[in-house]
ROTITOR-969948 format. One record per residue: z, x, y of N, C-alpha, C, O, CB in turn; chain; residue in three letters; residue number from 1. Coordinates in pm, 1 decimal, padded with zeros to 6 digits. Glycine has a CB too. Example, Ala and Ser with C-alpha at 12.3 -4.5 7.8 and 13.67 -1.06 7.14 Angstrom:
# ROTITOR-969948
00780.0, 01319.0, -00569.0, 00780.0, 01230.0, -00450.0, 00780.0, 01320.0, -00330.0, 00846.5, 01423.6, -00331.9, 00904.6, 01130.8, -00447.3, A, ALA, 1
00708.0, 01285.0, -00225.0, 00714.0, 01367.0, -00106.0, 00787.0, 01290.0, 00003.0, 00803.9, 01340.9, 00113.8, 00572.5, 01408.4, -00059.8, A, SER, 2
***
This chain:
# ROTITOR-969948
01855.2, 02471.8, 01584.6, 01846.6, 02328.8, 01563.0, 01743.8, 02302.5, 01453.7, 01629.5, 02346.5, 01441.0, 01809.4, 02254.4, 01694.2, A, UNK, 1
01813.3, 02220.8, 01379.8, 01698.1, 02158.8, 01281.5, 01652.7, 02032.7, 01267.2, 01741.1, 01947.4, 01274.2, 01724.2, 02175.3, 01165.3, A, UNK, 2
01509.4, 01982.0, 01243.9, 01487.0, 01861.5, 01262.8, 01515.9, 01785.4, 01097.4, 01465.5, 01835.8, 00997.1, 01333.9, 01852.5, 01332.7, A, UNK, 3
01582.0, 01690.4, 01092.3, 01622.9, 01603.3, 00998.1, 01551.2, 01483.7, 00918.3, 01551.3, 01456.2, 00798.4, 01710.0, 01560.2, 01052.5, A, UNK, 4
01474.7, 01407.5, 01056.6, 01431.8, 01293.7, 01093.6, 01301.8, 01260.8, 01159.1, 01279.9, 01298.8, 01274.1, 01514.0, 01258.6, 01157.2, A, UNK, 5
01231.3, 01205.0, 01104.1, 01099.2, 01178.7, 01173.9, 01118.4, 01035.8, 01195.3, 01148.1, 00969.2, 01096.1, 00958.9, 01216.8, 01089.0, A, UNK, 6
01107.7, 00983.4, 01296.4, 01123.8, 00843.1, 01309.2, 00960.0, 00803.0, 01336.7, 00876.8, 00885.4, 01374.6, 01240.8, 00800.0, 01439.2, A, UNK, 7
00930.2, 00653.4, 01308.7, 00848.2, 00562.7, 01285.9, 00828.1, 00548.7, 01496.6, 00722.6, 00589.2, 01545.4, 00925.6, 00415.4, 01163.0, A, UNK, 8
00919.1, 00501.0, 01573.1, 00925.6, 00530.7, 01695.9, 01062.7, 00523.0, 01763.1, 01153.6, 00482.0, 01690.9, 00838.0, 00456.0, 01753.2, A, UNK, 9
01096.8, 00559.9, 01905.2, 01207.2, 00562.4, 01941.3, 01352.6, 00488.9, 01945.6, 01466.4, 00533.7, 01959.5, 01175.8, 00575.8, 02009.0, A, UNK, 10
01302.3, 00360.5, 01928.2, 01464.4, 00278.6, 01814.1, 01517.6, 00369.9, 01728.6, 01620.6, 00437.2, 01728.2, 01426.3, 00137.2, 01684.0, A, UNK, 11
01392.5, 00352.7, 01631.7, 01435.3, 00356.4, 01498.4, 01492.5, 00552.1, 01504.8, 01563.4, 00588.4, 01411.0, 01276.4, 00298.8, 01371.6, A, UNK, 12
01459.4, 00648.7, 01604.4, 01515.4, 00724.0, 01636.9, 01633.0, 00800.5, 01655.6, 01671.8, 00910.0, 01614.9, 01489.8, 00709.3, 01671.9, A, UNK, 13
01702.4, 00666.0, 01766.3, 01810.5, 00669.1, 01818.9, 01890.4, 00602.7, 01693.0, 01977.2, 00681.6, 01655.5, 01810.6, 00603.0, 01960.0, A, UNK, 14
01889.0, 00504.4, 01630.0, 01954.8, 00437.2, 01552.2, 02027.1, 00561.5, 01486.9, 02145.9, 00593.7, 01489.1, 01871.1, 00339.6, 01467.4, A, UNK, 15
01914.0, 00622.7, 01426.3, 01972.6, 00763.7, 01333.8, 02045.1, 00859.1, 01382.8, 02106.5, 00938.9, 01312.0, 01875.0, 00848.1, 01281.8, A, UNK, 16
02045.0, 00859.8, 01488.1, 02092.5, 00934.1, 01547.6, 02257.9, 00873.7, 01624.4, 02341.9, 00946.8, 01676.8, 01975.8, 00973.0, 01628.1, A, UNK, 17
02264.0, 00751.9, 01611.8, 02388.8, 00737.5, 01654.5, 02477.2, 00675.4, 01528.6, 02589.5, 00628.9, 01548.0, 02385.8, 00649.4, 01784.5, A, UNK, 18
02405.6, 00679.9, 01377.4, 02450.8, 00700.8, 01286.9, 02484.1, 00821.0, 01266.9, 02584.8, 00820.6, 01196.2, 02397.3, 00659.9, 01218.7, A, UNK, 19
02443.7, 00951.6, 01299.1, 02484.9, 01063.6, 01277.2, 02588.6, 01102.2, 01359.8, 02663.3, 01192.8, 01322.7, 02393.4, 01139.3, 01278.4, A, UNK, 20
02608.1, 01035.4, 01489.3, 02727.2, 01053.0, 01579.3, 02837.7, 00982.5, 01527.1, 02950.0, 01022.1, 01558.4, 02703.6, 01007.0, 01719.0, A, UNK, 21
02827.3, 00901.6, 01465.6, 02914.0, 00790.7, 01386.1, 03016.5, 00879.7, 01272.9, 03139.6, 00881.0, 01272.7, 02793.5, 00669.9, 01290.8, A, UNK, 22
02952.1, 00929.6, 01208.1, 03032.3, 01030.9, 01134.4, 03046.8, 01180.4, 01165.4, 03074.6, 01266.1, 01081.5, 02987.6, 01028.2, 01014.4, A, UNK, 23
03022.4, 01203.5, 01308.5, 03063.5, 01321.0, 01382.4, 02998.6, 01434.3, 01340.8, 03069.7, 01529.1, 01307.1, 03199.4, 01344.6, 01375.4, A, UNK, 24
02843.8, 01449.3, 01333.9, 02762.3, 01521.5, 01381.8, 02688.3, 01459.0, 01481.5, 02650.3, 01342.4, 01493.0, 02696.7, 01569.7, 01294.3, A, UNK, 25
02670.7, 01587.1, 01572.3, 02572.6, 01594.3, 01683.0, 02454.8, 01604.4, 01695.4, 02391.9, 01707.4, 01671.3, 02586.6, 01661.9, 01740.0, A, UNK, 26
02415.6, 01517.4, 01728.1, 02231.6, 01488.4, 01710.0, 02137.4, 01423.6, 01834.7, 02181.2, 01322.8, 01890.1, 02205.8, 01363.4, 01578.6, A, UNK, 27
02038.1, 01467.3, 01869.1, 01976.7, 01491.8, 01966.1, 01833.2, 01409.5, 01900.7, 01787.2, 01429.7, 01788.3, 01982.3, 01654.8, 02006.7, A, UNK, 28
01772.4, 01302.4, 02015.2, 01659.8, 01280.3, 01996.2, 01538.6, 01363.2, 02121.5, 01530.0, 01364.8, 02244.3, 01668.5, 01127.2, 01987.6, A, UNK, 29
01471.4, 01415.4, 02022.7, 01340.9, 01455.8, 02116.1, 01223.3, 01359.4, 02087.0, 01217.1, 01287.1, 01987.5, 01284.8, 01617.0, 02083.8, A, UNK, 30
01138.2, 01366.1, 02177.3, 00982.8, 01306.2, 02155.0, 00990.3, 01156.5, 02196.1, 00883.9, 01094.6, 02196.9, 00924.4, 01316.8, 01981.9, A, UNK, 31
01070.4, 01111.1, 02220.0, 01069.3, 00961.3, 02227.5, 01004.8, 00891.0, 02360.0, 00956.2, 00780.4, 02383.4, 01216.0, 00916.1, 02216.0, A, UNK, 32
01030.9, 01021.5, 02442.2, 00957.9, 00972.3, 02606.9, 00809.3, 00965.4, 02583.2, 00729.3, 00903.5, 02653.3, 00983.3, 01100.9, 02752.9, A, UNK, 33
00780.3, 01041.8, 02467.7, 00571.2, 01077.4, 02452.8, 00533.3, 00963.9, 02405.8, 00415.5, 00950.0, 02372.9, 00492.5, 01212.9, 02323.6, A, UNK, 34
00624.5, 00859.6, 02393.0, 00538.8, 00716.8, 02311.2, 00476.5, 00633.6, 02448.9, 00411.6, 00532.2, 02423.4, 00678.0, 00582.1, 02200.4, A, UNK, 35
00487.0, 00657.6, 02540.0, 00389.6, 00663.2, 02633.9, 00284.6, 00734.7, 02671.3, 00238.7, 00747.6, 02784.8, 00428.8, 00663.9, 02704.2, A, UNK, 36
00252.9, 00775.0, 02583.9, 00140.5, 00894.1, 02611.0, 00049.3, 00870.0, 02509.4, -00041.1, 00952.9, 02499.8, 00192.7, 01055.8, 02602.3, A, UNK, 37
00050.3, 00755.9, 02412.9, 00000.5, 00696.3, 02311.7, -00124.0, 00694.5, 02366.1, -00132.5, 00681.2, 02488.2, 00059.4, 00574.2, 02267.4, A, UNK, 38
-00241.7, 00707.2, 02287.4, -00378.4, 00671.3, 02347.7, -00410.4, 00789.3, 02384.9, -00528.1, 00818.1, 02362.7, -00389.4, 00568.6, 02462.6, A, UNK, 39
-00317.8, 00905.0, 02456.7, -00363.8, 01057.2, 02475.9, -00300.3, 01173.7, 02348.4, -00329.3, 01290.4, 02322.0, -00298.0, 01107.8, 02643.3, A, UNK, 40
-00209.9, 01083.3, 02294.3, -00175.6, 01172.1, 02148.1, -00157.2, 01103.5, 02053.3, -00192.4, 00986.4, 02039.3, -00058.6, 01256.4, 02139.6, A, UNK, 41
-00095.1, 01176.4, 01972.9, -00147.6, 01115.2, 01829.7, -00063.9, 01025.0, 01796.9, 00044.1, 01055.3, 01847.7, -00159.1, 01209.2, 01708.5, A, UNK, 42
-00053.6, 00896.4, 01718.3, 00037.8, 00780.4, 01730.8, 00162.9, 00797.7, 01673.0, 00263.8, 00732.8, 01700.7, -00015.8, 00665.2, 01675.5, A, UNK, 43
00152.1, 00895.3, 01584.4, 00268.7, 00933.0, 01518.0, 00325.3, 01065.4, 01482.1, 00238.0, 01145.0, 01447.2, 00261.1, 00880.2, 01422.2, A, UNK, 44
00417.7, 01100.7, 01480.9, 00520.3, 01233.9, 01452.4, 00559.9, 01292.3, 01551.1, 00576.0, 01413.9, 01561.5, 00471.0, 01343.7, 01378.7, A, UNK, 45
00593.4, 01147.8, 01694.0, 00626.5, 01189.4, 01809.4, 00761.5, 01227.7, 01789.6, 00800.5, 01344.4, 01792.2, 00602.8, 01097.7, 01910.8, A, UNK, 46
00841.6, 01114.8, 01767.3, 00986.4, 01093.9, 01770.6, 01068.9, 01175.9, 01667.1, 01025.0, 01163.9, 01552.7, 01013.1, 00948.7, 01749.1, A, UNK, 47
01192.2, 01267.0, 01681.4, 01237.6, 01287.4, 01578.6, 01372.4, 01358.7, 01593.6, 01405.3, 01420.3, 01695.0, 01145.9, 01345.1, 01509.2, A, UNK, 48
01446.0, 01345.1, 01485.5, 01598.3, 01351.4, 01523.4, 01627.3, 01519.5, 01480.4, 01577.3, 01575.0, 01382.6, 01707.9, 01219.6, 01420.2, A, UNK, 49
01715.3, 01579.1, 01574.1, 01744.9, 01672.7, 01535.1, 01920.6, 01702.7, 01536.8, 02003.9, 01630.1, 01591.1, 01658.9, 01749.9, 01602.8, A, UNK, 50
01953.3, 01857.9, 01444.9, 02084.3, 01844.4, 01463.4, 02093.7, 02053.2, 01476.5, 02006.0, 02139.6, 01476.6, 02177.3, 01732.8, 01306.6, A, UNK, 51
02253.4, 02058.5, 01486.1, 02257.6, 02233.8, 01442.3, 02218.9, 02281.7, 01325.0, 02218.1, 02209.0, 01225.7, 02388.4, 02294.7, 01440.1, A, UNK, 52
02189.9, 02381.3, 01321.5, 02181.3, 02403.4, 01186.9, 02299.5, 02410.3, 01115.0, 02275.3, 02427.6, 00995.5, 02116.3, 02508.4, 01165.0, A, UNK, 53
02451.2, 02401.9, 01147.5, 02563.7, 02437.5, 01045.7, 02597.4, 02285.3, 01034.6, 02710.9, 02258.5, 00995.4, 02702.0, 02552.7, 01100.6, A, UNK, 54
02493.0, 02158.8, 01071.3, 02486.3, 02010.9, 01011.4, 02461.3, 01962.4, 00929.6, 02505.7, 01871.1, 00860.1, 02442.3, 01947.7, 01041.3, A, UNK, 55
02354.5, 02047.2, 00933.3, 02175.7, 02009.1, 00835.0, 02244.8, 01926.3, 00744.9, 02261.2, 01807.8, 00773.8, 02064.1, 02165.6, 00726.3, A, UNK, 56
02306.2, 01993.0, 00593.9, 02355.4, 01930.1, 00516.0, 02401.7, 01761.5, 00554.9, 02331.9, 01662.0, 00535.1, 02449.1, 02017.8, 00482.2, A, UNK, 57
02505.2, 01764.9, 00600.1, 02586.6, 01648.0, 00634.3, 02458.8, 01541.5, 00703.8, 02451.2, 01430.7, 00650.8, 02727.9, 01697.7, 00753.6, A, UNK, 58
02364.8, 01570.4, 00813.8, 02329.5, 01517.8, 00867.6, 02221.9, 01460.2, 00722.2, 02236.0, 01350.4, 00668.2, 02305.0, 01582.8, 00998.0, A, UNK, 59
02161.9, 01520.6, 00698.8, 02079.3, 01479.8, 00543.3, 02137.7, 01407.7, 00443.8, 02067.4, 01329.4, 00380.0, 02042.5, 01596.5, 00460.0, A, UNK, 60
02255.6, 01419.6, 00418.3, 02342.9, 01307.8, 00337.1, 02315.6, 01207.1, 00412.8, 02311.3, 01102.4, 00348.3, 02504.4, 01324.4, 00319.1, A, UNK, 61
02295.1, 01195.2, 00524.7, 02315.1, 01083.9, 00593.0, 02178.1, 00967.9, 00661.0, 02170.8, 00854.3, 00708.1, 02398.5, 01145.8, 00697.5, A, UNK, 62
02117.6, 01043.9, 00639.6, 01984.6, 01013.7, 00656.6, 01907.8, 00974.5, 00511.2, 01827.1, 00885.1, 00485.5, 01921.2, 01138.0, 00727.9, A, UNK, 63
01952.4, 01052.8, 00448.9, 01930.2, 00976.9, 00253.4, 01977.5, 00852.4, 00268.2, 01889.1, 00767.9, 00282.6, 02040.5, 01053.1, 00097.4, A, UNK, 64
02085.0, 00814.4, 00269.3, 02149.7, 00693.3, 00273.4, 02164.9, 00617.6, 00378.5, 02256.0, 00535.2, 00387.3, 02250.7, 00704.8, 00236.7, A, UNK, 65
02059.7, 00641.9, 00487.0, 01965.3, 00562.2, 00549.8, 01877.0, 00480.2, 00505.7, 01863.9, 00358.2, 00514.3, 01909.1, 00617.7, 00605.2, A, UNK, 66
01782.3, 00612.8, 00428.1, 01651.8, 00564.9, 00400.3, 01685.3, 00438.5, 00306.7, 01637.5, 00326.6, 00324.8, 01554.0, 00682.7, 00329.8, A, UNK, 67
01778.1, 00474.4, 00199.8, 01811.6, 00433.6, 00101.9, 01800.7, 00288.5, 00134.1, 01717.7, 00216.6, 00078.5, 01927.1, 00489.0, 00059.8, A, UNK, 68
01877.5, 00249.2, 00216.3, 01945.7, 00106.8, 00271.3, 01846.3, 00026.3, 00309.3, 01849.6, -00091.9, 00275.1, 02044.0, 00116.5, 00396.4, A, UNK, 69
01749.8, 00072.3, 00380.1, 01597.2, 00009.2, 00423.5, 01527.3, -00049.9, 00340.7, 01492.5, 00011.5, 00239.8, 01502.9, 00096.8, 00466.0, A, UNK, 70
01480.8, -00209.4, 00364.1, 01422.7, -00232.5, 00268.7, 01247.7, -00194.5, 00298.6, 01197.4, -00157.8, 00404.8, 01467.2, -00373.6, 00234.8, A, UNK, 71
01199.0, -00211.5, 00202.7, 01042.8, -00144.8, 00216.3, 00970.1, -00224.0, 00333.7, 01012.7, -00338.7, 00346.9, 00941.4, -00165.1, 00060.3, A, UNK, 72
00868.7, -00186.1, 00421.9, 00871.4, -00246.1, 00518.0, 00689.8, -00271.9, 00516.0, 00620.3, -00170.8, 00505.8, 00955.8, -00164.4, 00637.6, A, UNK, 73
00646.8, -00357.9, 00522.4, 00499.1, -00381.7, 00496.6, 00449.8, -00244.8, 00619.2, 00525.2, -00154.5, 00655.4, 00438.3, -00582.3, 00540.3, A, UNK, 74
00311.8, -00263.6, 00662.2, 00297.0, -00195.6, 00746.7, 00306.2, -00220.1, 00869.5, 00309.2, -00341.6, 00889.0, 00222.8, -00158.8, 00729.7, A, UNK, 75
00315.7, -00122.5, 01018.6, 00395.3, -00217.8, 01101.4, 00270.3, -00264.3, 01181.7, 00284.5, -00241.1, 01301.7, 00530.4, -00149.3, 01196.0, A, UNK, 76
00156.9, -00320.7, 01151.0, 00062.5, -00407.3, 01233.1, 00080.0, -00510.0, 01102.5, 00074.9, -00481.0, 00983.0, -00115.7, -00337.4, 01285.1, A, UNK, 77
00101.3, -00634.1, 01162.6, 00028.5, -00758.0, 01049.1, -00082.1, -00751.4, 01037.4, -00156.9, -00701.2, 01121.3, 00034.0, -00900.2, 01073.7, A, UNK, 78
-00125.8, -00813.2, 00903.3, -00267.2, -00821.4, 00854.7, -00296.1, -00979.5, 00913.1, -00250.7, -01092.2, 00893.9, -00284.4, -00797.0, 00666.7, A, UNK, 79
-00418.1, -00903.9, 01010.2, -00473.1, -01008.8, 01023.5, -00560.0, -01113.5, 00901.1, -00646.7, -01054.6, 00836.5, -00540.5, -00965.7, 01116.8, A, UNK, 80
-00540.2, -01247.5, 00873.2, -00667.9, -01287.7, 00808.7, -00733.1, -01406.5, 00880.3, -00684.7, -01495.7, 00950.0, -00643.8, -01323.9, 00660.2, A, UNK, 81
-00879.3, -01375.1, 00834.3, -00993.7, -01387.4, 00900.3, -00996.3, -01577.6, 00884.0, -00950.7, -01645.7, 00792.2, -01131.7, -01279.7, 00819.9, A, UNK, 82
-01060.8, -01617.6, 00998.8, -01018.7, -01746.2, 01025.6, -01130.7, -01822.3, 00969.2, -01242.6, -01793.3, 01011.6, -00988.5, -01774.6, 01173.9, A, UNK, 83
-01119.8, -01916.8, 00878.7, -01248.3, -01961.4, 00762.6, -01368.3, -02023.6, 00879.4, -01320.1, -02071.4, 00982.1, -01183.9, -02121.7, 00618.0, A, UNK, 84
-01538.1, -02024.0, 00864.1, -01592.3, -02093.4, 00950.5, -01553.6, -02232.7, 01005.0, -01544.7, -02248.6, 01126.7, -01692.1, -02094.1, 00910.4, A, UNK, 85
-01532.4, -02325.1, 00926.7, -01488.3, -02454.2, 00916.6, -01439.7, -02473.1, 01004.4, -01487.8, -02535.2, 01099.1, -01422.5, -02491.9, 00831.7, A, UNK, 86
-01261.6, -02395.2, 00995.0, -01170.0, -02422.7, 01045.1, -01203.3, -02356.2, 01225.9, -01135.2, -02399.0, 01319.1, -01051.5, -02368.1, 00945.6, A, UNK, 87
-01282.4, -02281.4, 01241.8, -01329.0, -02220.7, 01352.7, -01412.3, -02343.7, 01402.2, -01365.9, -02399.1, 01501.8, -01407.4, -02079.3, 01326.0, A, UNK, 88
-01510.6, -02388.1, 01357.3, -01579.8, -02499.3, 01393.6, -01484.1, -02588.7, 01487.1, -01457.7, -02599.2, 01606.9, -01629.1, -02572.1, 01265.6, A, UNK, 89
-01448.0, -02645.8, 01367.6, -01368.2, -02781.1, 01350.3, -01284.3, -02751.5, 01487.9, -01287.5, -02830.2, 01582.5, -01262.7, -02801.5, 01186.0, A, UNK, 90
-01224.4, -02655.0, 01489.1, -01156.5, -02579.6, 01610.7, -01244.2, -02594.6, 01798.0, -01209.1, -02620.2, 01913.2, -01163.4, -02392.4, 01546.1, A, UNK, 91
-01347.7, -02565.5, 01736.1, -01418.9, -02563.1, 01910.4, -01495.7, -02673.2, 01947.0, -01535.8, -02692.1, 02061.9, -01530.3, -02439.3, 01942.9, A, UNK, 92
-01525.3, -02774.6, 01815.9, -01524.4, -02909.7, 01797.7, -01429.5, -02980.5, 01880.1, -01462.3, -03036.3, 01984.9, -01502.8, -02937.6, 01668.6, A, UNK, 93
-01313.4, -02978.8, 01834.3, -01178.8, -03028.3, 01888.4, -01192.4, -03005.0, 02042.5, -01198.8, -03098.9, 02121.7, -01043.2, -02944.1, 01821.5, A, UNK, 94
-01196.4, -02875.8, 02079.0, -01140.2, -02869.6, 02179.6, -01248.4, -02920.6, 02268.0, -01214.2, -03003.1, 02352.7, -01082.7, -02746.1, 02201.8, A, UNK, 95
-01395.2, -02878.8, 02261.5, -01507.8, -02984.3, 02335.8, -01468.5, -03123.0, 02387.6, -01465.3, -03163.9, 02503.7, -01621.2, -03020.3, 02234.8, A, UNK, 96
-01443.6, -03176.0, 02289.5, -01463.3, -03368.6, 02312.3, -01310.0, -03356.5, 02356.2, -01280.7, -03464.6, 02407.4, -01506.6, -03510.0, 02130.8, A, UNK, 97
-01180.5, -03255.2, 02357.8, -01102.3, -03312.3, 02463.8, -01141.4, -03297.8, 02603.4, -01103.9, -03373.3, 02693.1, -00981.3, -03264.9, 02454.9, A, UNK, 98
-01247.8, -03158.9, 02623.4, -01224.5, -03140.6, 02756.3, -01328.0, -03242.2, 02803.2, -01320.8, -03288.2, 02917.2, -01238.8, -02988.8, 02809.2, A, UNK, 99
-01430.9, -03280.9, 02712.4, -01515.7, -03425.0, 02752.8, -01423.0, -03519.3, 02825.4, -01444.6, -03577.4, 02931.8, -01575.2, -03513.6, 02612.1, A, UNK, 100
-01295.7, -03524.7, 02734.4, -01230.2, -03650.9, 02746.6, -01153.2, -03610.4, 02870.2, -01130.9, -03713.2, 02934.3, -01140.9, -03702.7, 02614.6, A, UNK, 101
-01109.2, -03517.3, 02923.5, -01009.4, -03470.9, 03041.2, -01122.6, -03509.2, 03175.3, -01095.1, -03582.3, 03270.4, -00954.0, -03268.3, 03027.1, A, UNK, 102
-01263.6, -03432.8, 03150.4, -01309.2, -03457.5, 03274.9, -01367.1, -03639.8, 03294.0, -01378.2, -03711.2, 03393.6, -01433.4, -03336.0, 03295.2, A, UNK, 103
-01388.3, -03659.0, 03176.7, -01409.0, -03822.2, 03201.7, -01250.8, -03905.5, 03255.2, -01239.9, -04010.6, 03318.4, -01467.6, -03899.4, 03026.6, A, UNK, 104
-01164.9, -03833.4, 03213.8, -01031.9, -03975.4, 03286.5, -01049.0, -03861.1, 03417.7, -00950.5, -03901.5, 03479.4, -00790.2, -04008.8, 03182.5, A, UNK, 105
-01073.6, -03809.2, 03457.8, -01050.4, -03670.1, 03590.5, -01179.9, -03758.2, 03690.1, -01169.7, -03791.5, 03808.2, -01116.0, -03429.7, 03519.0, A, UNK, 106
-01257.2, -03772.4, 03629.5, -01394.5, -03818.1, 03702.3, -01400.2, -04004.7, 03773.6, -01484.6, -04048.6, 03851.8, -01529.5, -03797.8, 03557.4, A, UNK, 107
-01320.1, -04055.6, 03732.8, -01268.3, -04179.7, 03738.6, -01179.1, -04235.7, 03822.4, -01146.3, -04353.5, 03807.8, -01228.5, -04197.5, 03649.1, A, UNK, 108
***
């Protein structure tokens, strides 16, 4: 067996892999159960698709024109950006004088 495919995590795994069943090679995902084990291993180069070796070829045509099709994908955490003082203020400002205002009609 040869591995073809490194997937990002277990979707994106299987996807490839039932693209490769799609045009009738046989392909096998390993590693995909260890993405629970995150936090005790390493976050990535769990998941990954494999096939026979008398595939390889075919299965690699096919996985090229995978990649191909994908559009570029930022990274997969959003960037956080940082919330200006002001608007943080202005923010816990706000919410003060409502809860002023909740326990004053509450108190009444």
């Amino acid at each position: 067996m040869r591995c073809v495919y490194q997937a990002r995590d277990g979707l994106e795994a299987h996807m490839v892999a039932d693209l490769l069943q799609q045009v009738g090679v046989s392909a096998r995902v390993q590693g995909d159960l260890l993405q629970g084990g995150v936090g005790e291993l390493p976050a990535a180069g769990l998941v990954s698709v494999w096939v026979d070796n008398e595939e390889e070829d075919r299965a690699l045509e096919v996985v090229e024109s995978y990649q191909r099709e994908q559009p570029d994908l930022p990274s997969s955490r959003p960037s956080l950006s940082p919330v200006p003082a002001a608007g943080f203020l202005s923010g816990v400002l706000v919410g003060f004088f409502a809860g002023v205002l909740v326990m004053l009609m509450l108190l009444r």
